[in-house]
C-alpha positions as CSV (number, residue, x, y, z in Angstrom):
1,X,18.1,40.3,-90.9
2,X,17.2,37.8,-88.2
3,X,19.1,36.6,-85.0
4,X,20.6,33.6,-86.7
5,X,22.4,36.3,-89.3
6,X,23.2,38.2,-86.7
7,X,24.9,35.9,-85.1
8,X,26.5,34.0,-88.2
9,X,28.1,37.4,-89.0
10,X,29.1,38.7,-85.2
11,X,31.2,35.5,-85.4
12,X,32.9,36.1,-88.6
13,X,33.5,39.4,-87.3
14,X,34.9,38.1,-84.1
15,X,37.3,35.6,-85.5
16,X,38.7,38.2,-88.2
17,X,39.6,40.3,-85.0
18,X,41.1,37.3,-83.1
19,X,42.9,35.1,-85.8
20,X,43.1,32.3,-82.9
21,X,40.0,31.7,-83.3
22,X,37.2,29.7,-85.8
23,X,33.9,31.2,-86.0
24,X,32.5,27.4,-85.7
25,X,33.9,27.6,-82.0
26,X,33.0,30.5,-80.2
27,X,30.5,29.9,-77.6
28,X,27.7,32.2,-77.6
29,X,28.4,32.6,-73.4
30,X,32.3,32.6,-74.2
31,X,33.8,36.0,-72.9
32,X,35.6,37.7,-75.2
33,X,38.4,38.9,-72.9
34,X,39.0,34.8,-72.4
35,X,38.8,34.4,-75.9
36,X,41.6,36.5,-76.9
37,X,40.1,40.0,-77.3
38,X,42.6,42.4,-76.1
39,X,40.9,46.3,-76.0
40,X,42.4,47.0,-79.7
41,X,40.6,43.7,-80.6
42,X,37.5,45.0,-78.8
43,X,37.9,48.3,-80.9
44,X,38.2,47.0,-83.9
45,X,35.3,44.3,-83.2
46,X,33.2,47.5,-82.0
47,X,33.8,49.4,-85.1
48,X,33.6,46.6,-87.5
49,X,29.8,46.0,-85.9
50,X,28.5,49.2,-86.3
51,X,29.7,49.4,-89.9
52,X,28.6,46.2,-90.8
53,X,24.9,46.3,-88.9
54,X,25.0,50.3,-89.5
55,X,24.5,51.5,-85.8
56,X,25.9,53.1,-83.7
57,X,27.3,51.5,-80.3
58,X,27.0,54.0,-77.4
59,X,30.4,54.0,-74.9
60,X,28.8,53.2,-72.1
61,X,27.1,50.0,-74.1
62,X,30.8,48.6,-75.0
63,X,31.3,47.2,-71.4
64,X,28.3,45.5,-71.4
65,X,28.9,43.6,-74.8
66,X,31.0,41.0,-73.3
67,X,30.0,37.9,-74.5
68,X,28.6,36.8,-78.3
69,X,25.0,36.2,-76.6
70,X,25.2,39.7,-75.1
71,X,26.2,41.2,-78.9
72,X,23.4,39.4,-80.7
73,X,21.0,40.9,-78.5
74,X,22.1,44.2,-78.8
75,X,22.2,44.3,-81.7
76,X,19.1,42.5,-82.5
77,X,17.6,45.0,-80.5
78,X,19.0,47.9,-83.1
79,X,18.4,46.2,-86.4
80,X,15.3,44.0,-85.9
81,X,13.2,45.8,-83.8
């Protein structure tokens, strides 16, 4: 799976979690706090991404997954390499 996957799928995951919202329009630098993402949104985002990339996303990692651009990397970083 490359980054562009990654990404396409992070969003899908994203907007499920936060109905507001179109994949099409978040930002990769968007925060997810301003988008919507309350900490059960965050939860369910968190969970949803380790079953759908199959990893596993360490607590003290969660805090610094803030942003789409931050998510892709991490988990690029898991699945890729």
């Amino acid at each position: 799976m490359d980054r562009q996957q990654i990404e396409t799928k992070l969003r899908e995951i994203i907007a499920l979690r936060i109905p507001s919202l179109k994949a099409d329009d978040i930002k990769a630098d968007a925060d997810l706090a301003a988008l919507g993402a309350d900490s059960l949104a965050v939860s369910w985002i968190m969970a949803d991404v380790e079953d759908t990339f199959e990893i596993v996303i360490r607590s003290e990692d969660i805090m610094k997954l803030q942003t789409l651009a931050t998510a892709v990397d991490y988990v690029a970083k898991r699945v890729v390499g």
